[in-house]
N, C-alpha and C positions, 0 to 999 in steps of 0.2 A: 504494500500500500504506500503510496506517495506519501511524503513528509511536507512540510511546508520548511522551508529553510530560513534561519533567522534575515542572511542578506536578499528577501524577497521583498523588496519596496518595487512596486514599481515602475520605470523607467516616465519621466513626465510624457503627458501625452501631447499629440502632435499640435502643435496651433493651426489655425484654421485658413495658413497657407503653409504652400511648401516648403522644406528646409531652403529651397534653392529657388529663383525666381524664372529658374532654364534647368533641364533636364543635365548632368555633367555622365555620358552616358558608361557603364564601365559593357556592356552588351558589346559582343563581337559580332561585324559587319557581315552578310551574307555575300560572299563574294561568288559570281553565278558565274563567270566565263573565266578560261586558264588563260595564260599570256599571249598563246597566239590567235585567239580569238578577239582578246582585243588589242592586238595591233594589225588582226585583218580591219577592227571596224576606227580604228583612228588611220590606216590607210586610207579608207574612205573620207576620214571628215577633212584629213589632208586635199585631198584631191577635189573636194567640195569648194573647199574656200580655195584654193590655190589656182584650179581649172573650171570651175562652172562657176564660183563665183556667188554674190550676195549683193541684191539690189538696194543700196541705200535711196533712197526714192522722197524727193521736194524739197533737200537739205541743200542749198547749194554749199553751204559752208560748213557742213559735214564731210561733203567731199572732197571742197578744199582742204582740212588734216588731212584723209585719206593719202591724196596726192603729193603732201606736203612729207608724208612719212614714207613714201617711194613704192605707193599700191600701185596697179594697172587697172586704170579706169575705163572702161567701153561704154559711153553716155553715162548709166547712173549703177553698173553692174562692177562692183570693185572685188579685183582679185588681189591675194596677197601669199607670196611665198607661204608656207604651213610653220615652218620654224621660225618668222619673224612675227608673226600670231601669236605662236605661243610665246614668245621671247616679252611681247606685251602683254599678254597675262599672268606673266610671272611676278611681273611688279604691281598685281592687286594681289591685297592680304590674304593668306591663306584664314586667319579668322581676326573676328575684329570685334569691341565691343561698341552696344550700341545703345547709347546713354537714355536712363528713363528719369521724368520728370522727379520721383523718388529712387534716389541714386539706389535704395536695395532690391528697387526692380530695374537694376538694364541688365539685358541680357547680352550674352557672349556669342557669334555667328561664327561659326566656323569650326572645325576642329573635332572635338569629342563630346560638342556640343547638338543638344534639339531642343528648338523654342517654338513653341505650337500658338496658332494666330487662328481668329475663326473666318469663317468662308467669307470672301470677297465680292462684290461687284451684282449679289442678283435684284432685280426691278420690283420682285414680290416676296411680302412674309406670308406666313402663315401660322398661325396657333388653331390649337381646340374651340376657342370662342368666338374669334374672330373671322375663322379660316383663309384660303388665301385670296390677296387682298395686294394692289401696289403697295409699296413701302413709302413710307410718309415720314416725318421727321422725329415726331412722336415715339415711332416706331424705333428707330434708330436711335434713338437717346436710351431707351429702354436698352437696347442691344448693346449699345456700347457700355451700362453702367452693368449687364450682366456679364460682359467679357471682362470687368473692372472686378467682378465680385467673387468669379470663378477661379478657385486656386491653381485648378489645371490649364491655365491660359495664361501663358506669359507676355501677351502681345496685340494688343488692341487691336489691328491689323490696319482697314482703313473704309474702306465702305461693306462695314454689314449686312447695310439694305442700301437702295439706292433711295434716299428722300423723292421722293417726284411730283411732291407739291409743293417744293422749291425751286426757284429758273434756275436752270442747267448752268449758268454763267456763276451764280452765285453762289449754291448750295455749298459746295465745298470748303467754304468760310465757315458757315453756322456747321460741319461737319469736324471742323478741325480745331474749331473752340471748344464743341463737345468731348473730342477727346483728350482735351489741353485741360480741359475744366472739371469733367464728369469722373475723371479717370486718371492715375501718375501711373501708368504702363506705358512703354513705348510703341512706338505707333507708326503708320505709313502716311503719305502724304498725297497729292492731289499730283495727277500727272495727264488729264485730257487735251490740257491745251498749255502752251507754256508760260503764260502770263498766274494761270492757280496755279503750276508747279513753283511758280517764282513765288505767288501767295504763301503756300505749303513753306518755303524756306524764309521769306522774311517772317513769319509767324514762329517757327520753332530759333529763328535768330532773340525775338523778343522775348519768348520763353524760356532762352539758356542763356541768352547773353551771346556777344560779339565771340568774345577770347572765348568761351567755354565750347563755340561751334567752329571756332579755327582747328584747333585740336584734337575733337570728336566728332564721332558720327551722332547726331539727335534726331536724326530723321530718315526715313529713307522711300523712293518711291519705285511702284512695281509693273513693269511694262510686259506688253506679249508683242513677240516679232509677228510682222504681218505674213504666215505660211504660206506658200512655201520661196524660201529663197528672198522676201522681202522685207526691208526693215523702213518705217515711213519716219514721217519727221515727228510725231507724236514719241518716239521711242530716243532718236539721237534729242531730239530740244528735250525732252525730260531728260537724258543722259548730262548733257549739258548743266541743264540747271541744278541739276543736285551734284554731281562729281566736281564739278568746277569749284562749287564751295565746299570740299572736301567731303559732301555726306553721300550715303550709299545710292546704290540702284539694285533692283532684282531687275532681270531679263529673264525670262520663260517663254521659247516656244511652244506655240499652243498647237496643235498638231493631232488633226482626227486623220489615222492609218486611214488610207484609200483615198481621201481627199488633199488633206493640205501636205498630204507623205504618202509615198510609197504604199502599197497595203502591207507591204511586209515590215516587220518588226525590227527590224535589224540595221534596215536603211532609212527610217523614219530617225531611229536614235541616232545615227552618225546625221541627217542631217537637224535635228535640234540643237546636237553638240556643234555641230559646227555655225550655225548661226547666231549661238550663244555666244559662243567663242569668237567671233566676229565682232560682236556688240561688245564685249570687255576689252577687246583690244580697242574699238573706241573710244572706252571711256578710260582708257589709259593714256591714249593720245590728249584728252579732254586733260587728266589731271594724272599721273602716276600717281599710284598708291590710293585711289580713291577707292573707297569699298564697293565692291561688286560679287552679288550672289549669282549662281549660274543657276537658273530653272529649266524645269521640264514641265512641260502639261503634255500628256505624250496620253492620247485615248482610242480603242479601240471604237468601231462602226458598224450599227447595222448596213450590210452592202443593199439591204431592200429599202429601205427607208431612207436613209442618210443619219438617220440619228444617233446622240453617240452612247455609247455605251461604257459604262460603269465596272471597277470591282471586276475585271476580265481577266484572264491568263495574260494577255498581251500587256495592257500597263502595269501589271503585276510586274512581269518581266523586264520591262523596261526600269522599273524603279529600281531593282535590283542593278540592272548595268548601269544605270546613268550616273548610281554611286560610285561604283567603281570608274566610271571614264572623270564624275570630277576629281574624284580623290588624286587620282595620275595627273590631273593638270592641278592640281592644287588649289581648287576652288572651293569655299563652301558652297552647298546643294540646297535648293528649294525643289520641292516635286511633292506629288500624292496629296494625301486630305483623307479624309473620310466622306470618298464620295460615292454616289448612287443617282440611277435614274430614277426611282420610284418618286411618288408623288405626296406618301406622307411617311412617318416613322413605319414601316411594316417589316414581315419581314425581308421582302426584297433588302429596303433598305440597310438591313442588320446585317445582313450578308455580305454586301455588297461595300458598304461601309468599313466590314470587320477588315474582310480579305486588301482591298486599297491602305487601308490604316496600318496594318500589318507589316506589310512589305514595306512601306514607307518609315516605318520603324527599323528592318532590318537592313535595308538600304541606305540609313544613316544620313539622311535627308536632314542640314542641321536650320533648318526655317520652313515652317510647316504652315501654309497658307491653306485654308478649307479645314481645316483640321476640327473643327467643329460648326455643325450647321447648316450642312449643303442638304439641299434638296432638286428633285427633277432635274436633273443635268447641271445645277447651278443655275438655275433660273429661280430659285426660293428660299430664302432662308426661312426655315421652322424654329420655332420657340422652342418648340417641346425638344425637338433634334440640336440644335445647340446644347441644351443642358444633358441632353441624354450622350452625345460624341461625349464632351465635357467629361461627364463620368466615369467613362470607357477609359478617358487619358490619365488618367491618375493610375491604371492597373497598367500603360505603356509605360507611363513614366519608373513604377516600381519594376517592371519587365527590364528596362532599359539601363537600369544600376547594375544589371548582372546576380551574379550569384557571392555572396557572402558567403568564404570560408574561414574568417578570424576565429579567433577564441572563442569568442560570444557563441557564435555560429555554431560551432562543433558542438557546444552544451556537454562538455564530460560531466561536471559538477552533477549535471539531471541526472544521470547513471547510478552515480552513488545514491538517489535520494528514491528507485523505481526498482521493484524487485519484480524477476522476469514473472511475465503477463500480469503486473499492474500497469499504472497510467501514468503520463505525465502532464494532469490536469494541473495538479498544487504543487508542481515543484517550484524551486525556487527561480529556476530558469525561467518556468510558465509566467510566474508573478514577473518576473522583468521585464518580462519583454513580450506579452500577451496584448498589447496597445497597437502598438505597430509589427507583429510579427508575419498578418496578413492584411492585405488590401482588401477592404471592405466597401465595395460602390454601395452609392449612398440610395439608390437607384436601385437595386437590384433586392428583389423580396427571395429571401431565401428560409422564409420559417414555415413553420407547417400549413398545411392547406386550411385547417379549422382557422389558424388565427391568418393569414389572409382573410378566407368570407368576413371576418368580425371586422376587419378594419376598412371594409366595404370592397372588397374583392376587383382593387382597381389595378388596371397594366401601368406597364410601366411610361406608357402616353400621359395617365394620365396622374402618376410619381410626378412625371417630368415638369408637368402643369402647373400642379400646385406648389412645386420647389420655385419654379422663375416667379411666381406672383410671389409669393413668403420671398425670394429674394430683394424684389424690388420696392418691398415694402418696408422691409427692415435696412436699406439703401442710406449710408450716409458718402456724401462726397468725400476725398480725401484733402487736405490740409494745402490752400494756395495762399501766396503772396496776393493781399488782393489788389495789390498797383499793378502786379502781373496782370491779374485778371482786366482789371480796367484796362491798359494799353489793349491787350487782345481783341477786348470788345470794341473800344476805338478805333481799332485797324481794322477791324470787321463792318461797321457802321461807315467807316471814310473808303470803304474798297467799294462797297454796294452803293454807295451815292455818284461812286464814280462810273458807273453803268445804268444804260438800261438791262430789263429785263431781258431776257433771251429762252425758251425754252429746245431748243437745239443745239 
């Protein structure tokens, strides 16, 4: 029979964020291809960029760097040696930190690191009460103050819903205040046109100061190359406006196999890689040593439909090599999410979601955009599926430490205290370390079927439901300068007087 052991206090429990405000991963990388396989597919990306080339398309003074730096330009199609490519993104950081308005939330990009951000860019929410519905500003405040509240979320990201009863010129102001104001997580920035990407950086200038944004990265913003083979001025003028003043870029090719790529799997990732790689060597020309993440959004296709598909073997796969091809060029990696086509939390979605998130994990993806919240292709963000991914990422995150074999770990002590077939419910090991010894989602009902029916026999939709209301209600802001605040809203009041309206 178990003893209780007098050194059994124990161990204080966890607070209600994480030890760490980014994942520090100790998890060994799934490495899918042997060396000659991938140096048959970096022959291709060689031959991509060096022989067919990458359209920089409306920039004329993108193309003058290009030219400036000894490319071969054919109208707007620029080629460039394969070793002089990568010789320019060797001088972007292999990782870099990227400062949050509360210095114990920035997080570290690159390296042995993952920072999970929630899904980006979709036009419609949807919850249990509401259902779906355009995304409104409303909407969006709510979202950003539950990615503020959620411990498994290191990273604001930057449009959780798209407001769309705000003009298109202006929204991105009252979007960028809320996450300046609502939330001290760090955050992405506005990148449609270059004038809000310039907003996005005088704003996080006001927010850190002059000298604190010489130095650091505070901000960063997140572009998709126009596939296949083109990059337009939406991606070099964002490149531009943030690398110039030292702060980062992601570039992610977005890339549905059969359409904007190859159908095949293999030559869709040599060319993402190399049109990624293309765009960093840009913004090294723009600024050396300016932070640049290399993404993938690499998705497989219904060929009947055209529509894209979720959670596949194919961007499974791909997530897996696209870590190994950045890791060889020394980039940190953005790619995956927890994403699905399905249209609300079901279980398509669960599937679909699991299998994508997954691999995005063992692929070592260190900025995880979608990573909570995607719905219908990415055209929704869900309430309920935000907090439900949400929950899932605290079992990646505890997946992603690895395995514990210290002292602690090995428990001899418990041996002397358990005689063979007793238990080791009350040893002294138990009491220490029975708080955090397992990952318990907050989410997931795992008690008997009797006491489920008693507590009204509800899924995990509708867990998810009453967690984001009880979050939003017990919601306090976090702690701002409020001279900070004034200028912000200042500069937000004198950018919108300086326009009209525009909804396009």
């Amino acid at each position: 029979m178990a003893r209780r052991s007098r050194n059994s206090r124990p161990r204080s429990a966890p607070s209600g964020a994480p030890p760490s405000p980014y994942l520090q991963r100790g998890l060994s990388y799934f490495d899918l291809l042997d060396e000659e396989q991938l140096s048959r597919l970096e022959t291709q990306v060689d031959w991509l960029m060096q022989d067919v080339g990458i359209a920089f398309r409306d920039d004329p003074e993108a193309l003058q760097l290009w030219q400036a730096a000894g490319a071969t330009l054919d109208g707007d199609r620029v080629r460039m040696a394969a070793d002089e490519v990568r010789a320019l993104c060797a001088t972007a950081p292999s990782q870099f930190t990227q400062l949050a308005r509360n210095p114990q939330r920035s997080v570290v990009i690159g390296g042995q690191n993952q920072v999970f951000a929630p899904i980006y860019g979709a036009p419609f929410v949807r919850d249990l009460e509401g259902g779906r519905r355009y995304g409104d500003m409303q909407a969006f405040e709510q979202l950003v103050k539950l990615t503020y509240l959620h411990p498994h979320l290191h990273h604001g990201g930057f449009v959780t819903c798209e407001p769309c009863d705000v003009p298109v010129n202006k929204r991105h102001l009252d979007m960028l205040f809320l996450h300046m104001t609502c939330s001290d997580k760090p955050h992405l920035g506005a990148i449609t046109e270059m004038s809000r990407a310039q907003d996005s950086v005088d704003m996080a200038e006001i927010l850190f100061g002059a000298e604190v944004m010489d130095k650091n990265c505070v901000i960063m913003g997140n572009v998709n190359t126009n596939s296949p083979l083109l990059v337009d001025k939406v991606v070099t003028q964002a490149i531009r406006t943030y690398c110039a003043r030292g702060q980062g870029i992601v570039v992610a090719p977005f890339i549905l196999s059969g359409a904007m790529g190859p159908v095949s799997t293999a030559a869709s990732i040599a060319q993402a890689m190399a049109e990624a790689l293309m765009c960093c060597a840009y913004s090294q020309l723009v600024r050396p040593g300016a932070p640049f993440v290399l993404g993938n959004f690499l998705s497989s296709m219904s060929l009947k439909s055209g529509a894209p598909t979720f959670g596949m073997p194919e961007p499974v796969l791909s997530n897996y090599v696209i870590g190994q091809l950045a890791r060889r060029a020394g980039l940190p990696l953005r790619c995956g999410g927890s994403l699905t086509a399905s249209k609300i939390e079901d279980a398509q979605a669960a599937y679909e979601s699991a299998d994508s998130m997954h691999s995005t994990m063992l692929a070592g993806a260190n900025f995880v955009l979608h990573s909570a919240g995607w719905l219908e292709g990415g055209l929704c963000t869900g309430f309920e599926k935000l907090i439900m991914d949400a929950d899932r990422l605290g079992g990646y995150q505890k997946l992603g430490h690895g395995l514990d074999v210290g002292d602690e770990a090995l428990a001899r002590d418990a041996y002397g205290e358990v005689e063979p077939g007793g238990h080791f419910l009350g040893t002294g090991h138990t009491m220490r370390n029975y708080q955090t010894a397992f990952y318990t989602p907050d989410l997931s009902d795992s008690e008997n079927v009797e006491s489920w029916e008693e507590g009204g026999a509800q899924d995990m939709r509708q867990r998810a439901h009453a967690r984001w209301k009880k979050m939003l209600q017990n919601y306090e802001p976090p702690q701002m300068d409020p001279a900070k605040r004034e200028e912000l809203a200042a500069f937000v009041a004198r950018r919108k007087q300086e326009m009209p309206d525009a909804w396009y």
